[in-house]
ROSE-4610 file (N, C-alpha, C; in Angstrom, 1 decimal, always signed):
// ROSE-4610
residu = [X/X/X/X/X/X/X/X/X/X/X/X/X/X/X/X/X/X/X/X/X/X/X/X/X/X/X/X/X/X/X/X/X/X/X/X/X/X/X/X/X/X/X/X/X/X/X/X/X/X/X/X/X/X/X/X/X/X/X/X/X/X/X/X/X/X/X/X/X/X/X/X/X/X/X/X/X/X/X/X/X/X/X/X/X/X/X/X/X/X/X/X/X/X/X/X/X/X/X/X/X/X/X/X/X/X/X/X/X/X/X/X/X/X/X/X/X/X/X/X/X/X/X/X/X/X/X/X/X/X/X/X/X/X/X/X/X/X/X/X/X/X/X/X/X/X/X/X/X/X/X/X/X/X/X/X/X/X/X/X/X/X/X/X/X/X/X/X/X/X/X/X/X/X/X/X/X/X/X/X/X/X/X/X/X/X/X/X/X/X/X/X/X/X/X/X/X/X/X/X/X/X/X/X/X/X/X/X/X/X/X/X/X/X/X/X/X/X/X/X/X/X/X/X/X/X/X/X/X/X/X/X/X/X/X/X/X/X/X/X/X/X/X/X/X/X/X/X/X/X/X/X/X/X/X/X/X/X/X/X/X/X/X/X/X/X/X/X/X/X/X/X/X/X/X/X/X/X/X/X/X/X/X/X/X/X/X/X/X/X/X/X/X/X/X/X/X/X/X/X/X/X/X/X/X/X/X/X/X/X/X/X/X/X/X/X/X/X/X/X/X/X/X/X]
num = [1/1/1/2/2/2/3/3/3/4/4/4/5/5/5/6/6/6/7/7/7/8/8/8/9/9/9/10/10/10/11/11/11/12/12/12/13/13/13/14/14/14/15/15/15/16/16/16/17/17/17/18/18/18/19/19/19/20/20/20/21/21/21/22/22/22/23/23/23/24/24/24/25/25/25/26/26/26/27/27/27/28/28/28/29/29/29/30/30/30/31/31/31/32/32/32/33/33/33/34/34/34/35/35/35/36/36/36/37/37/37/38/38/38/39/39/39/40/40/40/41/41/41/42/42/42/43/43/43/44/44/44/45/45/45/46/46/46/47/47/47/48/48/48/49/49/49/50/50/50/51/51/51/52/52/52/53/53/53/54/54/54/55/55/55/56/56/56/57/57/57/58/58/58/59/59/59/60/60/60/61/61/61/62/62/62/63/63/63/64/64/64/65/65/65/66/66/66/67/67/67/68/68/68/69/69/69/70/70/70/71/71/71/72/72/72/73/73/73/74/74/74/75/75/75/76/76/76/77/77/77/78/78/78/79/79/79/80/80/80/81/81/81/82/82/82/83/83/83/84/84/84/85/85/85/86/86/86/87/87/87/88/88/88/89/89/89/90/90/90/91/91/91/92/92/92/93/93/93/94/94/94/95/95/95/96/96/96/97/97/97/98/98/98/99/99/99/100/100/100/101/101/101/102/102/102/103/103/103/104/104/104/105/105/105/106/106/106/107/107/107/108/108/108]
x = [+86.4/+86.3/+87.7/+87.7/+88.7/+89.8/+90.9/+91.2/+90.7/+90.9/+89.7/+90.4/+89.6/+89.8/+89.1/+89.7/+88.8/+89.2/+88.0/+88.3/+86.8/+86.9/+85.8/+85.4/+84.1/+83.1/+82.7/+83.0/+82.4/+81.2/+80.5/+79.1/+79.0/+78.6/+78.2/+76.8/+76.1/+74.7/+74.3/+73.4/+73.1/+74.0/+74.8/+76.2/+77.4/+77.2/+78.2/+78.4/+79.5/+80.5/+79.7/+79.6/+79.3/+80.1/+80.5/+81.5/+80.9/+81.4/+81.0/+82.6/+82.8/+83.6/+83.4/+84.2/+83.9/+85.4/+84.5/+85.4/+85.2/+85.5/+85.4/+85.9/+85.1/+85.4/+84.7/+85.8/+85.0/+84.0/+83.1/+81.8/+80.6/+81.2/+80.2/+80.9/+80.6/+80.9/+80.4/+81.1/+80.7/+81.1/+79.7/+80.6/+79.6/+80.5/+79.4/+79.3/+78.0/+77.1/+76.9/+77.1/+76.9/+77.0/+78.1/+78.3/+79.0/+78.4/+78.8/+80.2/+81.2/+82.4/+82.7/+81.4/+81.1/+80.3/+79.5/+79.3/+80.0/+80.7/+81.7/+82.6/+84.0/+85.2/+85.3/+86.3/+86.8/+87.3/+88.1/+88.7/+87.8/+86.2/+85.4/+84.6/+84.7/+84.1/+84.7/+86.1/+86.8/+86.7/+86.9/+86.3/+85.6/+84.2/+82.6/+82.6/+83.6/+84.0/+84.6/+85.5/+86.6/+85.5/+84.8/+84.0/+82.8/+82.3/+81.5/+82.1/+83.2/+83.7/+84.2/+84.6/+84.9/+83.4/+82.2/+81.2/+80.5/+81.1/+80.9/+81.5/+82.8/+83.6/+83.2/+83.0/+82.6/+81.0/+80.3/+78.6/+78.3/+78.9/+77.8/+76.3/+75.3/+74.2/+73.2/+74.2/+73.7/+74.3/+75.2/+75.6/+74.9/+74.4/+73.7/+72.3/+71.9/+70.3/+71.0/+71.8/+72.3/+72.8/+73.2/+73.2/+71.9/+70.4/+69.6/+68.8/+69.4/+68.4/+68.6/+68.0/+67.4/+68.3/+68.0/+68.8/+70.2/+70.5/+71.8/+73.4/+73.8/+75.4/+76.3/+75.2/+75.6/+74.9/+74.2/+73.7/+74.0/+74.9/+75.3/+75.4/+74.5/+74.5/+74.3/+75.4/+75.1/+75.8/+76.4/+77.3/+75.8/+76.0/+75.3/+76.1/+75.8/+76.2/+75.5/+76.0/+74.9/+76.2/+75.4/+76.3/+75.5/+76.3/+75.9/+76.4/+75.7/+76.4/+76.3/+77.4/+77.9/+77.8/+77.5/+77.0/+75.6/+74.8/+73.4/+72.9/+73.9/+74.0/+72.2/+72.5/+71.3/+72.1/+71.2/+71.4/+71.0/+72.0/+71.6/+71.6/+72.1/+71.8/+71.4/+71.1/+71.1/+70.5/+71.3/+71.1/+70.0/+70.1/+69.4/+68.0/+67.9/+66.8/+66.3/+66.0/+65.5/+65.1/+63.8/+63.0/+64.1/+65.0/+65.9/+66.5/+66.5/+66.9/+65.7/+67.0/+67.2/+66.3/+66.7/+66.4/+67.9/+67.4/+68.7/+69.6/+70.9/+71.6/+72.2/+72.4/+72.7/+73.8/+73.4/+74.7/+75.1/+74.1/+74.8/+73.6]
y = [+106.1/+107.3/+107.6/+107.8/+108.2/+109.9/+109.6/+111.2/+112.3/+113.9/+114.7/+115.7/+116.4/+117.9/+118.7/+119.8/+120.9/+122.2/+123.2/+124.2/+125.3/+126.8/+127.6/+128.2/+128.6/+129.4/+130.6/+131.7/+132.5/+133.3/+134.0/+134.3/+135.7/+136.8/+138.0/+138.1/+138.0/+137.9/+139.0/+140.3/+141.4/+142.5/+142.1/+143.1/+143.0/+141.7/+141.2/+139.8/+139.2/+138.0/+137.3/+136.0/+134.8/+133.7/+133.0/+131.6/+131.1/+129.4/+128.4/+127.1/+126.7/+125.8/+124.4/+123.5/+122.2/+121.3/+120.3/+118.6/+117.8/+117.4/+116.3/+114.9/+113.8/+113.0/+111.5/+111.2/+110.5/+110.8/+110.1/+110.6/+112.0/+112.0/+112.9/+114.2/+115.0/+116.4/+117.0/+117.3/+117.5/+119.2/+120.3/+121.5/+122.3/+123.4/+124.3/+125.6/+126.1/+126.8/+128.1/+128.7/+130.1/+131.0/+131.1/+131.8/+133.4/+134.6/+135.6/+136.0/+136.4/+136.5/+138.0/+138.6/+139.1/+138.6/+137.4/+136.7/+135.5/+135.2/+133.6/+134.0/+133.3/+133.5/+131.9/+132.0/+130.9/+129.9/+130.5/+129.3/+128.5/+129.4/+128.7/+127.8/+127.8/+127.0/+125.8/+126.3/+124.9/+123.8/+124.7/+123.5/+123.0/+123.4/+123.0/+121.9/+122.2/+120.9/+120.3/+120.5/+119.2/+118.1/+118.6/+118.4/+117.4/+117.7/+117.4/+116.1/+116.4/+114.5/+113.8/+113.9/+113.0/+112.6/+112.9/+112.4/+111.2/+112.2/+111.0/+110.1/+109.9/+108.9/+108.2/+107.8/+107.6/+106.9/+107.4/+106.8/+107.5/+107.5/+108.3/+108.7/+107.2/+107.3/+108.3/+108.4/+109.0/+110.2/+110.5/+111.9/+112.9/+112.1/+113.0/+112.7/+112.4/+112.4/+113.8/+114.3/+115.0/+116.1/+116.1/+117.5/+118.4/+117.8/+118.2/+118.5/+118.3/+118.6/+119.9/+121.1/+121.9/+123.2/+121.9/+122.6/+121.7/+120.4/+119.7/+120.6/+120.2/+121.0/+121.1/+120.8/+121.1/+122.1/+123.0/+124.0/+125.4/+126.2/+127.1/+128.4/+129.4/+131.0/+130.8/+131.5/+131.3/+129.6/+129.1/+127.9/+126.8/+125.8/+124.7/+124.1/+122.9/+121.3/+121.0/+121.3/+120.1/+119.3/+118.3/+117.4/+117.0/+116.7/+115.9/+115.1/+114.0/+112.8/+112.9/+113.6/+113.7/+112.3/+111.2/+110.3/+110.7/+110.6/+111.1/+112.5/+113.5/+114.9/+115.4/+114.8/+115.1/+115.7/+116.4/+116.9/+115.6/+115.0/+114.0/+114.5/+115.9/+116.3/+117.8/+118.6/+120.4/+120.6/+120.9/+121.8/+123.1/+123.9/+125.1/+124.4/+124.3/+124.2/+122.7/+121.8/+120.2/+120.0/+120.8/+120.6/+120.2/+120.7/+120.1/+119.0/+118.0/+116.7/+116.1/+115.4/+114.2/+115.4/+116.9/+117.3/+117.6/+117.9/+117.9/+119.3/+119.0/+120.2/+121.1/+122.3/+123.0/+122.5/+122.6/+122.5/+120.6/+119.5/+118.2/+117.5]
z = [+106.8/+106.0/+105.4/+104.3/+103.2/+103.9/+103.1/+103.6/+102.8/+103.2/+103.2/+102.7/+102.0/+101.6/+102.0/+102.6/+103.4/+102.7/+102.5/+102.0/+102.6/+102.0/+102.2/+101.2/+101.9/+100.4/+101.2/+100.2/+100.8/+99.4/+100.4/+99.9/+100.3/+99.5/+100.0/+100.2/+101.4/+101.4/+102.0/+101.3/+101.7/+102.1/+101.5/+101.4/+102.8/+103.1/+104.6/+104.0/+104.2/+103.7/+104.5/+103.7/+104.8/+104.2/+105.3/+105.1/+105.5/+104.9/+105.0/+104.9/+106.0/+106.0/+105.3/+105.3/+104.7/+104.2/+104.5/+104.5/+103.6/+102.9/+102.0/+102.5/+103.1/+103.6/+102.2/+101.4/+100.8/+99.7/+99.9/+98.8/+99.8/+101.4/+101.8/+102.1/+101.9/+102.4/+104.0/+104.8/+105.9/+106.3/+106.4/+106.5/+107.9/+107.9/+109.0/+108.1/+108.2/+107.4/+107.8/+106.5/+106.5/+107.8/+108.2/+109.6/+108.9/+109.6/+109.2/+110.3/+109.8/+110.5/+111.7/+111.6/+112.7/+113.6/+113.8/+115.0/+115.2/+114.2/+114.6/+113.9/+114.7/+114.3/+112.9/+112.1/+111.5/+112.4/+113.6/+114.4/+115.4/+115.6/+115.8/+115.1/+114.1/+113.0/+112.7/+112.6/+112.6/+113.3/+114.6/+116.3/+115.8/+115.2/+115.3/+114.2/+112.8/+111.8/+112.2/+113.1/+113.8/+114.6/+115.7/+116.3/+115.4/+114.8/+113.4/+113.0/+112.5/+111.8/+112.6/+114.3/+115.1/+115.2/+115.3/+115.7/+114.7/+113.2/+111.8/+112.0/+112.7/+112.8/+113.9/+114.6/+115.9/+115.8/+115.4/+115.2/+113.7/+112.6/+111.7/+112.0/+112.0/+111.9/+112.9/+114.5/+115.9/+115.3/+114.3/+114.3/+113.5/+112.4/+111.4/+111.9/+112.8/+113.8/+114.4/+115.3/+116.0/+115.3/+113.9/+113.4/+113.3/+113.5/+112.9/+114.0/+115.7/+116.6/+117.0/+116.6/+117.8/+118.5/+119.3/+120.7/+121.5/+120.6/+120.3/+119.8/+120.3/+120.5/+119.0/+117.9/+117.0/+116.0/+116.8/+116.3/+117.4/+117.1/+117.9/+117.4/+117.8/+117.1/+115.8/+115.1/+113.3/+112.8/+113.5/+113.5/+113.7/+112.4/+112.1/+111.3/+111.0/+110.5/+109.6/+108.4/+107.1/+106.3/+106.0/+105.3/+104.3/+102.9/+101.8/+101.0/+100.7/+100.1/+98.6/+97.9/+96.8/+95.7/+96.1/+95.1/+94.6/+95.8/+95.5/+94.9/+95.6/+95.5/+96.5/+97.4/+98.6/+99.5/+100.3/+102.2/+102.8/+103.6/+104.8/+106.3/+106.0/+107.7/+107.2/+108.2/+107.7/+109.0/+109.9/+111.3/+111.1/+110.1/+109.8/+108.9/+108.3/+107.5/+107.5/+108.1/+107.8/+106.9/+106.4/+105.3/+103.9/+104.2/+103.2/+103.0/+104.1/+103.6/+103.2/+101.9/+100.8/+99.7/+99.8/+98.6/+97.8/+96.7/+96.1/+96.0/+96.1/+96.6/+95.4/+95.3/+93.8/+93.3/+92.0/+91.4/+91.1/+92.0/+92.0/+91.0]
């Protein structure tokens, strides 16, 4: 994997901020999702993205199976894992919503 740009988005959803962390590793984007900053800290989030691309790194294929299970250690409170492959502009993982992969992501 290439080196990475990380940055955040934030969203006002129903009148409370929500962030969203993220990595740029390459052509995929790897981030943790819409967490509101009254139930998760950013420095938890980070852990949970750190955590996140050692696993990309390590197995890709077992990892983005593993963003998308359940009750798997990459789905925690408002803290989830989606990743997308910016050539395609698809979701290849999404902890929160499945039905979303390999649909196409806004804006790509």
């Amino acid at each position: 994997m290439l080196s990475n740009t990380t940055g955040t988005i934030l969203l006002i959803v129903r009148g409370e901020p929500k962030r969203t962390l993220f990595r740029r590793v390459g052509d995929i984007i790897v981030a943790v999702g819409g967490f509101y900053p009254s139930r998760a800290t950013a420095f938890q989030a980070r852990n949970f993205l750190d955590a996140a691309i050692k696993a990309m790194v390590t197995d890709e294929k077992a990892a983005l199976v593993e963003f998308g299970q359940p009750e798997g250690r990459f789905i925690q409170d408002d803290l989830y894992v989606f990743v997308v492959d910016m050539q395609q502009g698809k979701f290849i993982a999404h902890g929160a919503t499945p039905a979303l992969l390999a649909s196409r992501t806004p804006r790509c």
